[in-house]
N, C-alpha and C positions, 0 to 999 in steps of 0.2 A: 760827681757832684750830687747833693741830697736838692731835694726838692725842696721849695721853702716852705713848704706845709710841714716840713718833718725836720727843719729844722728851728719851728716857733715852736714845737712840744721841748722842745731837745734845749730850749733856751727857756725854760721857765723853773723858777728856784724853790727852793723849800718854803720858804714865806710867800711866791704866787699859788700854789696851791695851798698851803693853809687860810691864807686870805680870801682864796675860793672857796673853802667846806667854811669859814666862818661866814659870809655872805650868804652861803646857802643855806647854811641851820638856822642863822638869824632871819631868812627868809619862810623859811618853813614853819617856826614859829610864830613867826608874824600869822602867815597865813594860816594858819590854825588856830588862832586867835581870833583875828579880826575879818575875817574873808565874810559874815554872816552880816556885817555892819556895811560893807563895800558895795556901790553898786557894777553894774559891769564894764562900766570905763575906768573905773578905779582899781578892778580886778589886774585889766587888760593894761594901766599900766604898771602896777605893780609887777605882774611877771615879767613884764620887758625891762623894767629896773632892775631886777637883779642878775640876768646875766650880762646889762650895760655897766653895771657896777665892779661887773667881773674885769668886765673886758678894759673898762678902763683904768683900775686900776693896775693890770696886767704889764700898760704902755704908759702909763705915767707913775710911779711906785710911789713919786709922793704922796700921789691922793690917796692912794693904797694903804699909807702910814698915817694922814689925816684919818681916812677913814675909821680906824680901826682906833683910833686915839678918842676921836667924837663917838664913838659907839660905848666905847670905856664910859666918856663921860656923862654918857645920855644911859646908862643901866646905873653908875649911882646913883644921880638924880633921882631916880625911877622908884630903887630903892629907899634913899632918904623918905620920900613921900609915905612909904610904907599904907598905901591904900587908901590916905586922907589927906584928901587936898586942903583940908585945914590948917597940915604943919607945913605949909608955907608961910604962916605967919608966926611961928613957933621956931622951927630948927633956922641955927644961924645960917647954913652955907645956903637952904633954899629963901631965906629973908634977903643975906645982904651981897648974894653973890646970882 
């Protein structure tokens, strides 16, 4: 009989760990960005967010497929924007949607 510790690696699928190295690059990014703007409770929970982000989505896969759907749609936004919060009142999808 395997231990259960070695048998939660031995149950994790190709999409939990990409959905891991995405969390984490999108983390690292983050924080290489914005870590100079954070003070250090913001820090502190930032780093605890992302491997709670792991974890959870790890045991529940739907958040896991939300998550990664809302991140899709929070980087076009981002893009749309294109560096001017002005074309919020210019480009349609950031006007009427």
């Amino acid at each position: 009989m395997q231990p259960p510790a070695h048998r939660f690696w031995q149950q994790r699928t190709a999409f939990d760990w990409t959905f891991a190295v995405l969390v984490l690059a999108g983390g690292v990014a983050l924080w290489w960005r914005l870590h100079g703007v954070m003070d250090g409770y913001d820090q502190a929970i930032f780093i605890a967010f992302v491997p709670a982000l792991i974890a959870l989505g790890w045991w529940w896969r739907a958040l896991a497929r939300l998550a990664v759907v809302v991140g899709v749609f929070a980087l076009a936004a981002i893009a749309l924007y294109r560096g001017d919060v002005q074309r919020a009142e210019q480009a349609f999808w950031l006007k009427y949607l």
